[in-house]
N, C-alpha and C positions, 0 to 999 in steps of 0.2 A: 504494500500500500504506500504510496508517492504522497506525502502530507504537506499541503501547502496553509500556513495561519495568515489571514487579515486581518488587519486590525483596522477598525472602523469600517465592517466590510459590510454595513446593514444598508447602505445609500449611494448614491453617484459614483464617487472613482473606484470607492471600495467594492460596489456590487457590482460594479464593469469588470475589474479583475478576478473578481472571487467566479464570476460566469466565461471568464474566460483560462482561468487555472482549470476548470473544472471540467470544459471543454477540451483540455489536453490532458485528462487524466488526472488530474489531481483529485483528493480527496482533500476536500478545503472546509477549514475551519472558520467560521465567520464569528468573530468578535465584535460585540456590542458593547456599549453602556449602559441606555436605557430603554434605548429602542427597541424592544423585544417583536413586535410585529412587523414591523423591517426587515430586521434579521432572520427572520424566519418565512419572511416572503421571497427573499435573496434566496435562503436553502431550498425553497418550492420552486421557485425557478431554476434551478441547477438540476434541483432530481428531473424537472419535465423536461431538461434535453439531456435525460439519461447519464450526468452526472451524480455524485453524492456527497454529504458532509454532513457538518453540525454545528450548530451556533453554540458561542461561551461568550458568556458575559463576564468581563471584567472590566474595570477601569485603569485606563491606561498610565493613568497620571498615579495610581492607589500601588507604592510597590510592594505590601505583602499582600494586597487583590492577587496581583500577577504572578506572584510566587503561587499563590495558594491554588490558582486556578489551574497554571502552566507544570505544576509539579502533581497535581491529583489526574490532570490527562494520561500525563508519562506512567502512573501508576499503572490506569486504568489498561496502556497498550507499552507492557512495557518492552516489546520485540520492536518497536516504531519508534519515528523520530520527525521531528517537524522537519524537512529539507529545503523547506521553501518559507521567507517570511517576508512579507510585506508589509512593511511600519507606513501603515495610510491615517491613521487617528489622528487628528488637529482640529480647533476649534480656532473661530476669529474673533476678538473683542476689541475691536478699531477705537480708535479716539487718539487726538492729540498726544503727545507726551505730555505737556503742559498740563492738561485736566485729566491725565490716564491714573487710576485708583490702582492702588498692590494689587487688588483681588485683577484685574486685568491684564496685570503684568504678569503675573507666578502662576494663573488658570493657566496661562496661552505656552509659558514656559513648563510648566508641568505637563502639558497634556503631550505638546509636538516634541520637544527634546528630552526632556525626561520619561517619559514616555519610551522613545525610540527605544533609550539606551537600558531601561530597566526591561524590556519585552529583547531585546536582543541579547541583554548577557545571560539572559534564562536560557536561552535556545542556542546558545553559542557551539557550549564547550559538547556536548550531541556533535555538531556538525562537522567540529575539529578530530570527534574521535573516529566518523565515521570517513572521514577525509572526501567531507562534500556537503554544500551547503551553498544557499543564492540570499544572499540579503538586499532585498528594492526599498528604499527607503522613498515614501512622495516629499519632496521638499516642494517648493516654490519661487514662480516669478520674483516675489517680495522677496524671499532670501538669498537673489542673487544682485537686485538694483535695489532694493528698498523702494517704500512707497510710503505716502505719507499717510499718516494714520496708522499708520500697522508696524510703529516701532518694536512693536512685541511679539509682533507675527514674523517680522523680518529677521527679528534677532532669532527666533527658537528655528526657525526654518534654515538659515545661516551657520546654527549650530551644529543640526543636523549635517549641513552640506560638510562641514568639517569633520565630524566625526564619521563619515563616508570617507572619506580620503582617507582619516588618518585609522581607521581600523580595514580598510584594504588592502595595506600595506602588512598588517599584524597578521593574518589570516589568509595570502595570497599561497603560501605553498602549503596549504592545509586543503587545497583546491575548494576553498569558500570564495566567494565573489561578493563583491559591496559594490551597490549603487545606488544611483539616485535619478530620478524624473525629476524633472521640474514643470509644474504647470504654468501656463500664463491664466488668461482667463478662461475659464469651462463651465458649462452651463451647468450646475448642478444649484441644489440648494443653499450651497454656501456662497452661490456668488447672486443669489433670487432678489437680495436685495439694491444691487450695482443696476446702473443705466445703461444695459448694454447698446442699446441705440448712441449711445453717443460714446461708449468707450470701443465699440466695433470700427471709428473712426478712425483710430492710433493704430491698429492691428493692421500690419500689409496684407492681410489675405481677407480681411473684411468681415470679420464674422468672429464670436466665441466658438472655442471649439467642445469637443465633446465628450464623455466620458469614456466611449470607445477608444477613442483616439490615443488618448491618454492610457487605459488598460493595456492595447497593443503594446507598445514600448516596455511598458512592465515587465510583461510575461514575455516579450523576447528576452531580457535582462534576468528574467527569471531560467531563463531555458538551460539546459545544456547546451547549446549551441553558441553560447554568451562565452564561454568558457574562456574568452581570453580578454575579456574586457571587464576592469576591475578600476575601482576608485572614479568614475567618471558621474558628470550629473548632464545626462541629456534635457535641454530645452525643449517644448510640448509648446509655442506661445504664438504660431503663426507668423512669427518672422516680429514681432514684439522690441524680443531684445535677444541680440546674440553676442 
């Protein structure tokens, strides 16, 4: 059994990849927080094009959540091992610097960089022993130009992009792989409340793009066929910013 985990994988980029892991054979693990009927609409859709998995709730930013969750799975199968992990969880809480509250700053840093790092040294040292593993990290447009408003978004996604590089150099002859996507803008929930009529302006290709679009790239970066590309954060943003 080929076990791939998502994390935030009840919605938009999360349930694009988890239906397209699952369409290459994976047996995908979809993580929630609270979204239980999402998550479990995402699993209904994989089994109806003859895929399979299971949804687990844990919160990403909670590290004995993760411990507790990621460590009673492994009980549960203990001949298995997660191969595939995609750190997709992040939440936005925009605002100025100037009027941006802690609970703003440390939600957006807990969820997307702490987060990453507490769901990935869970599942590492598995990957290392089995001498194979794909880690797809989602960062962001914001975490490679910044954008205004999103000092917090920028910085935990920026994080990330670092600790992509510098943990695929640690892991590179363990034949584990670290990467990253970067989205621009993609039509999903989290971008429902932007104008995209007027931010589709800026984009050379004229248009938000889409949560397939974005999955694709993953799950190549996921694949074996990745195997030689490690530490890099491919751009997803229509020509945006390169």
């Amino acid at each position: 059994m080929k076990t791939a985990l998502v994390t935030g994988g009840s919605r938009g980029i999360g349930r694009a990849i988890c239906l397209k892991l699952s369409a290459r054979g994976y047996y995908v693990i979809v993580n929630y927080h609270s979204n239980q009927d999402e998550a479990c609409r995402t699993l209904a859709l994989m089994r109806e094009n003859g895929g399979d998995g299971e949804i687990m709730q844990f919160d990403v930013a909670d590290a004995n959540g993760v411990v507790k969750a990621l460590e009673s799975w492994q009980e549960q199968h203990p001949a298995e091992y997660i191969e595939v992990l995609v750190n997709n969880a992040g939440i936005r809480k925009d605002s100025l610097m100037l009027w941006m509250e802690d609970e703003q700053w440390y939600k957006v840093l807990d969820t997307s960089l702490n987060g990453c790092f507490q769901v990935t040294r869970m599942l590492l040292k598995n990957m290392l022993v089995r001498k194979y593993g794909r880690i797809v990290n989602v960062v962001s447009l914001s975490g490679l130009k910044g954008l205004p408003g999103q000092t917090n978004y920028s910085a935990a996604k920026a994080g990330v992009i670092g600790l992509t590089k510098s943990l695929a150099q640690e892991v590179a002859r363990k034949n584990v792989t670290v990467n990253a996507v970067a989205p621009g803008f993609i039509r999903t929930d989290m971008t429902a409340d932007m104008d995209e009529n007027q931010l589709k302006t800026l984009i050379p290709v004229g248009r938000f793009g889409t949560p397939d679009e974005v999955a694709d790239a993953a799950v190549f970066l996921a694949s074996p066929q990745a195997s030689y590309i490690t530490g890099e954060v491919l751009s997803i943003n229509g020509g945006l910013y390169t």
